[in-house]
C-alpha positions as MATLAB code, in Angstrom:
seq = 'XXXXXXXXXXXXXXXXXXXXXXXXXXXXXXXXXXXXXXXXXXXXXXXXXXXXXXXXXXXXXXXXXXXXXXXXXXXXXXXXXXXXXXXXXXXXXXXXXXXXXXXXXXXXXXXXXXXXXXXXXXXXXXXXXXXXXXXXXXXXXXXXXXXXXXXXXXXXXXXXXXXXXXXXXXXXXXXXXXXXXXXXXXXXXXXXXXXXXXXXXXXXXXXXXXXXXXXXXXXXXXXXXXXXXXXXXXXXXXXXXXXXXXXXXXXXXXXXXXXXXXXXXXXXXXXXXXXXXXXXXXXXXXXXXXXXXXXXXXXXXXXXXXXXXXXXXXXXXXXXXXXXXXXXXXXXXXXXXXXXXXXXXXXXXXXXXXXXXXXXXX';
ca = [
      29.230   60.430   52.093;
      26.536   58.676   53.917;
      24.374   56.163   52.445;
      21.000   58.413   52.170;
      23.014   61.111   50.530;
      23.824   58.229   47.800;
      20.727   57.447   47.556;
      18.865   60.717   46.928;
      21.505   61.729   44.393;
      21.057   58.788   42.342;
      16.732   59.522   42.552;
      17.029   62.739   41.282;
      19.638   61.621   38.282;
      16.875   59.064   37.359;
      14.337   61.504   37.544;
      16.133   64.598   35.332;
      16.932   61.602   32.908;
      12.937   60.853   32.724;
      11.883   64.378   32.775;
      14.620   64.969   29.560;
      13.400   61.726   27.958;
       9.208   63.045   28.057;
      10.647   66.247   26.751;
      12.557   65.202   23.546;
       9.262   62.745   22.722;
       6.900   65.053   23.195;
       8.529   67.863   21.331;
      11.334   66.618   19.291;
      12.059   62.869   18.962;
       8.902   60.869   18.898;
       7.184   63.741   16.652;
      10.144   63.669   14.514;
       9.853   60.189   13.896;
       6.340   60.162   13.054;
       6.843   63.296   10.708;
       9.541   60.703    8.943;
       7.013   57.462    8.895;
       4.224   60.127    7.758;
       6.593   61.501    4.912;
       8.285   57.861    3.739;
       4.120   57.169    2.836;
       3.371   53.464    0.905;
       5.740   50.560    1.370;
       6.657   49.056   -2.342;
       6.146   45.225   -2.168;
       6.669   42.631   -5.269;
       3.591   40.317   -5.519;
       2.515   37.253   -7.570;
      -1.109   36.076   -8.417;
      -2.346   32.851   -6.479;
      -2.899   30.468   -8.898;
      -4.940   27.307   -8.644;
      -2.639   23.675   -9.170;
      -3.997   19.461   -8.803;
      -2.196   18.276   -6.254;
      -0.104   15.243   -7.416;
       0.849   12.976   -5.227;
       4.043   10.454   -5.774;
       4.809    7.845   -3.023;
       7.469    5.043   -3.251;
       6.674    1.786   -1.558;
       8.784   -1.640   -0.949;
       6.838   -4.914   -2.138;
       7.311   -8.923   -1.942;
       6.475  -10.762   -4.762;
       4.341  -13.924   -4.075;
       3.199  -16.472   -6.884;
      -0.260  -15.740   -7.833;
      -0.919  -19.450   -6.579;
       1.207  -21.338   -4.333;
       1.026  -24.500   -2.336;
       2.882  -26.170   -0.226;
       2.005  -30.408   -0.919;
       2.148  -33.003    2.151;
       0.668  -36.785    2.032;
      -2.690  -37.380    3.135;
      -1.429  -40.404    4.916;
       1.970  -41.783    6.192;
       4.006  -44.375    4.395;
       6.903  -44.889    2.524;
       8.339  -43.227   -0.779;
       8.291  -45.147   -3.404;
       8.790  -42.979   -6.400;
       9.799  -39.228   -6.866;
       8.305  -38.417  -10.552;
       9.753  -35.095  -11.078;
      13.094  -32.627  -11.423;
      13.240  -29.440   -9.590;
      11.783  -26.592  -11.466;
      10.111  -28.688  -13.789;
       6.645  -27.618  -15.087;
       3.868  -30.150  -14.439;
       0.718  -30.085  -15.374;
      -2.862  -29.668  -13.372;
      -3.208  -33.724  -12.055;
       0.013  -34.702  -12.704;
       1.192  -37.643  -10.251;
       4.624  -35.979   -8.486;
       5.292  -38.436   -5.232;
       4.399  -41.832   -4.961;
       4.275  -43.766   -2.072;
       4.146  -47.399   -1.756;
       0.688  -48.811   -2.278;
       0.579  -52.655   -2.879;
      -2.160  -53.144   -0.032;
      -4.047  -50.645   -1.239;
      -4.716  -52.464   -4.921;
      -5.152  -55.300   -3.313;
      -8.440  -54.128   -1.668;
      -9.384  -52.381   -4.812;
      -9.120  -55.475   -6.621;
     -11.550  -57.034   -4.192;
     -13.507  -54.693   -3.956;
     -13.988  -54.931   -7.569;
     -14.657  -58.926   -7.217;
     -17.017  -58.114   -4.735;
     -18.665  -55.749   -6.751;
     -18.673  -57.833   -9.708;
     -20.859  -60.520   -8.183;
     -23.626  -58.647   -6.571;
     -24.263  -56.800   -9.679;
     -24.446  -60.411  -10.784;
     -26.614  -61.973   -8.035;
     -28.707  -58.627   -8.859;
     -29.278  -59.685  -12.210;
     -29.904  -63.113  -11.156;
     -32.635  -61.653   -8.611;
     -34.230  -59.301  -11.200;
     -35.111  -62.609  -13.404;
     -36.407  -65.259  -10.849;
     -38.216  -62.303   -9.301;
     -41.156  -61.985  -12.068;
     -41.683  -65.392  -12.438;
     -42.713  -66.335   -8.533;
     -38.807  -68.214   -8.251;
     -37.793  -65.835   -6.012;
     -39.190  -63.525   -3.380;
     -39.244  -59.266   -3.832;
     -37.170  -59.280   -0.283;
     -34.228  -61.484   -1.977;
     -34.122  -58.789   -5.074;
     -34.251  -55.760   -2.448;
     -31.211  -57.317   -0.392;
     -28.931  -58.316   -4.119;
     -29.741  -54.096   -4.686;
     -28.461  -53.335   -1.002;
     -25.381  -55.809   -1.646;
     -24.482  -53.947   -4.761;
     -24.881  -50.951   -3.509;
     -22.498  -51.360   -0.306;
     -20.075  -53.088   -2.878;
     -19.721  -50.289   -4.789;
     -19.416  -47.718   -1.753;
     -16.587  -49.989   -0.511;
     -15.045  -50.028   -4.346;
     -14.967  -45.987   -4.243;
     -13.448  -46.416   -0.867;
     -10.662  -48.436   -1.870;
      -9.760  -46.243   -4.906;
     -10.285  -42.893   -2.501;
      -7.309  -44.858   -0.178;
      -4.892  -45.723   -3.132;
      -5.502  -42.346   -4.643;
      -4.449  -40.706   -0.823;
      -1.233  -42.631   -1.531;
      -0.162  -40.311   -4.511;
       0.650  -36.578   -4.189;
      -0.535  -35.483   -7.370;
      -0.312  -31.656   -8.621;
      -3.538  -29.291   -7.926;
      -2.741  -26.579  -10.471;
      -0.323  -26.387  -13.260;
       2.674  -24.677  -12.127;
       6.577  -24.863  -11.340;
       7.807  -27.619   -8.512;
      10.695  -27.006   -6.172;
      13.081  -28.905   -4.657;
      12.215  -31.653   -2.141;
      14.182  -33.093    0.653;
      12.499  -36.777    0.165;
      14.294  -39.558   -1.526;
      12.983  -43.369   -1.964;
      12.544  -45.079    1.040;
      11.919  -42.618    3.316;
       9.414  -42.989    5.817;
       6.663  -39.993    5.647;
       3.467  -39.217    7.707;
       0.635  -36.386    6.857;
       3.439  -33.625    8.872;
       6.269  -34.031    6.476;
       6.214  -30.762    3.761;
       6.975  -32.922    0.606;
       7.065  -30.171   -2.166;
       6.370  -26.740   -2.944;
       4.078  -26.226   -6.270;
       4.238  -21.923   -7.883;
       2.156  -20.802  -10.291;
       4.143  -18.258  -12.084;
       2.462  -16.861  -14.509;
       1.935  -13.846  -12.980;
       3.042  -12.457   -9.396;
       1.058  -10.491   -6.758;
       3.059   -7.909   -5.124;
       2.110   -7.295   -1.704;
       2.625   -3.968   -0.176;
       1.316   -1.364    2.291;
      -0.132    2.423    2.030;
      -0.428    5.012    4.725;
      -3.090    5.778    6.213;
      -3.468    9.421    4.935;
      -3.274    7.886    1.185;
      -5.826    4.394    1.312;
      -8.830    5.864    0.131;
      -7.392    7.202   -2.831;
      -6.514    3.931   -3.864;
      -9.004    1.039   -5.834;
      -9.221   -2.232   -7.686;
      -8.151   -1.817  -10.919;
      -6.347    1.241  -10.585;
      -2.809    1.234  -12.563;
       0.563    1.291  -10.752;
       4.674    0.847  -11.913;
       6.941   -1.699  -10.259;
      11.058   -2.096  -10.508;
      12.558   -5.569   -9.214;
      15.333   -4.825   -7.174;
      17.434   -7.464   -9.059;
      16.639   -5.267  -12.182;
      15.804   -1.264  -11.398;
      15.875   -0.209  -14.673;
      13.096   -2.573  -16.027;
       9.447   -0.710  -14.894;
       6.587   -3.220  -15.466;
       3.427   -2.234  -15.075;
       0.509   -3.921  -12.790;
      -2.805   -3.296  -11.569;
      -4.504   -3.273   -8.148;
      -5.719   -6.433   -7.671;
      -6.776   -6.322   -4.028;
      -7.359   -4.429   -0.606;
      -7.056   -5.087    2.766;
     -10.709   -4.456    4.046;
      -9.249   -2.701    7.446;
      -6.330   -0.443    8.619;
      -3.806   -2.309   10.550;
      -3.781   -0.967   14.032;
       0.042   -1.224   14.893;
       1.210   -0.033   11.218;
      -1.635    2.398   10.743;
      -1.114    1.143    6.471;
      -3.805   -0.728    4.401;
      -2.585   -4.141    2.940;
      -2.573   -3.873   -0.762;
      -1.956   -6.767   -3.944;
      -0.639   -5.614   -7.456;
      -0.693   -8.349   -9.870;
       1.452   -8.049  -12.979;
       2.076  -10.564  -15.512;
       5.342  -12.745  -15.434;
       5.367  -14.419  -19.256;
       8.925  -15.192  -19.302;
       9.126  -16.807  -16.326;
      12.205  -13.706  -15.033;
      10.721  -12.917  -11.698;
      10.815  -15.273   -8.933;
       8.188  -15.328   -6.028;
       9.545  -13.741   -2.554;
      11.422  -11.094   -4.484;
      11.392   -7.608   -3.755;
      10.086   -4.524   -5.362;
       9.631   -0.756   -5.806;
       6.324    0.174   -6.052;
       5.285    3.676   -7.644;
       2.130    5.277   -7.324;
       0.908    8.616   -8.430;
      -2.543   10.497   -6.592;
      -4.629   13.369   -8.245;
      -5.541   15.440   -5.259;
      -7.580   17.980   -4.974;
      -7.084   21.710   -6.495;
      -5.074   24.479   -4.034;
      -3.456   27.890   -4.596;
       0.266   27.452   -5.060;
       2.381   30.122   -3.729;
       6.204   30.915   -3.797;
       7.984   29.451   -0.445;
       9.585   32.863    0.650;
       5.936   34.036    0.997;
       5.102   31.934    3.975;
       5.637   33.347    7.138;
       5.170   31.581   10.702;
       3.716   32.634   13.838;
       2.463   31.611   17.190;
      -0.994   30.898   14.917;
       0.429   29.111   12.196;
       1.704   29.894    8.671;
       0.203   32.980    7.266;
       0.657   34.765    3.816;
       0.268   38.895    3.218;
      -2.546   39.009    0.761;
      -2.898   42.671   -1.138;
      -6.423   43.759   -1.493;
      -7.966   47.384   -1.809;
      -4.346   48.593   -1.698;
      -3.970   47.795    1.505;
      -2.183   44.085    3.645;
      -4.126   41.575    4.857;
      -2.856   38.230    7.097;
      -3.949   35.147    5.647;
      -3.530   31.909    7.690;
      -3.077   29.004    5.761;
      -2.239   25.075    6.151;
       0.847   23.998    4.107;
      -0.358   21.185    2.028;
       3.063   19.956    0.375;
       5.948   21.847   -0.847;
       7.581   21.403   -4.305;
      10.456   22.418   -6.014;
      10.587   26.087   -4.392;
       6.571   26.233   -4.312;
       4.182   25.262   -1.367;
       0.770   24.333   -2.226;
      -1.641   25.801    0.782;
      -4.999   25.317    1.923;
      -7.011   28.793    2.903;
      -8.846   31.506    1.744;
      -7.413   32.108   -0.980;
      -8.917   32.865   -4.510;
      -7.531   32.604   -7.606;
      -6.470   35.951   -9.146;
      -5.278   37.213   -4.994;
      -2.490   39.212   -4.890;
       0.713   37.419   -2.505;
       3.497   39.381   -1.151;
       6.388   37.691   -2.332;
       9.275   40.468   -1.570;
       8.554   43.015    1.085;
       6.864   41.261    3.612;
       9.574   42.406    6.707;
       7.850   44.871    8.782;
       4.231   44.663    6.865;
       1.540   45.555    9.309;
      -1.971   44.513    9.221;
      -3.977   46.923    7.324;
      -1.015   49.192    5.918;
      -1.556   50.901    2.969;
       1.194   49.552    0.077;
       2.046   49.814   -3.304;
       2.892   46.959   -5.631;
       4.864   45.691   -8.764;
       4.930   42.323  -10.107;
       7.330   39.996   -8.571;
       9.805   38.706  -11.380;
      12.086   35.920  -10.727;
      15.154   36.543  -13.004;
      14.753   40.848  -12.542;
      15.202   39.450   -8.513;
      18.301   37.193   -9.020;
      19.599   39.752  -11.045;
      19.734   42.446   -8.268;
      20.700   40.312   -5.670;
      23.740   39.409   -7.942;
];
């Protein structure tokens, strides 16, 4: 058989086959289908009422405890320990003298100075009486003021140096440990002590992006220590970062809650709860949202007839997704029945009911 006969059997096969095909649709199968569709009339879907829900927000957050006032103490000039006045973790008070170093040069000049001050207050005195009579002249009293005056300047001087020569504490709080011991030789570099005020700690943490304006001062939040996760101890907001970090894309945020028995320890770490009241959306059942090339969509019921609703998923929960879109409260949502919906189609409904649905898929 030669290759054109091949070839013009197998056209005319394909074009019987076509012929036949036009045939049966025209006059048999495609009418008979579309007698069936016309006869099966409304599709039965199971719908539920769009309801209106807050959106609450719950985010959990690491923090680090810091003192709400900490310090770290050095000398304000070098020299050479001569007394260490306190324990580690000892309270002191606001003033209190903690390092020493040694200062016998120091009195010494204050102890002149005070000489020196001594006698031109008395050579000013001395002045101020021969002056009214004519015994002495007005330039001799004006030079015993200036004398007293640079004596005393020098005086406060002196006591400013031998003060320098004590590290004394700036706020009442709870000393650590120091490395020092008598002897040692120390210049205005060497950390001597650290200094915590305890009272109460500021827990440092971060917030997204998406969540920092919903966030103020004063606003009230939960913290767990890590050492203890069953204690919750409640703070407030005590400050914000004034920009969003760039690298992070979070805003720097400071709880302060109290610390009155002393438990937590700064540099500790913490879960931080917070809680948001968003704004109000239509919650919908999960097995209602469909997906397409344009998004999530829902099959809204109105007139008796589908409609396409696109939507943006705002947050899912427990089964439910709250969505932003069109939606009213009151609209009717195809829960069941959505397979093969078209938009437009004309459909009956019946109220979607959880348990009657578990029931007959059982």
């Amino acid at each position: 058989m030669s290759m054109r006969l091949q070839i013009l059997i197998v056209t005319s096969l394909a074009a019987i086959l076509a012929v036949g095909w036009w045939s049966f649709d025209i006059w048999g199968g495609g009418g008979a289908v579309a007698k069936k569709a016309k006869r099966s009339g409304t599709t039965l879907v199971l719908v539920e009422k769009a309801v209106l829900t807050d959106d609450h927000i719950s985010l959990t957050l690491v923090g680090t405890g810091k003192a709400i006032r900490s310090a770290q103490l050095y000398p304000a000039v070098a020299g050479e320990v001569r007394q260490i006045t306190f324990r580690a973790e000892q309270r002191v008070k606001k003033g209190q003298a903690l390092i020493r170093l040694d200062d016998k040069h120091q009195r010494l000049k204050v102890r002149l100075m005070e000489v020196a001050t001594a006698e031109a207050r008395r050579q000013l005195r001395r002045m101020q009486k021969l002056t009214p009579s004519g015994y002495a002249a007005r330039t001799r009293l004006d030079t015993a003021q200036t004398q007293l005056d640079l004596a005393q300047l020098r005086l406060e001087q002196a006591n400013a140096e031998l003060h320098d020569r004590t590290i004394h504490a700036p706020f009442a709080g709870v000393v650590g440990m120091t490395d020092l011991n008598r002897g040692d030789r120390v210049t205005a570099d060497t950390m001597a002590v650290t200094l915590d005020d305890r009272s109460a700690i500021l827990v440092e943490f971060t917030v997204p992006e998406a969540h920092a304006g919903r966030i103020s001062v004063g606003d009230t939040i939960t913290v767990r220590p890590w050492s203890t996760p069953e204690t919750a101890i409640e703070g407030k907001i005590a400050a914000l970062g004034s920009r969003i970090d760039r690298t992070t894309r979070s805003l720097r945020v400071q709880a302060r809650i109290e610390n009155p028995n002393d438990r937590l320890r700064p540099g500790g770490s913490f879960q931080v709860l917070l809680a948001f009241k968003g704004g109000a959306y239509p919650i919908v059942r999960e097995v209602a949202v469909l997906w397409s090339r344009d998004g999530a969509y829902l099959w809204r019921i109105a007139g008796g007839r589908a409609e396409k609703v696109h939507v943006r998923l705002v947050r899912r929960d427990k089964g439910r997704v709250l969505v932003d879109g069109p939606l009213r409260p009151g609209d009717l949502i195809v829960v069941e029945g959505v397979q093969g919906l078209r938009l437009g189609q004309k459909v009956k409904t019946a109220p979607f009911r959880a348990g009657a649905a578990k029931a007959g898929t059982s």
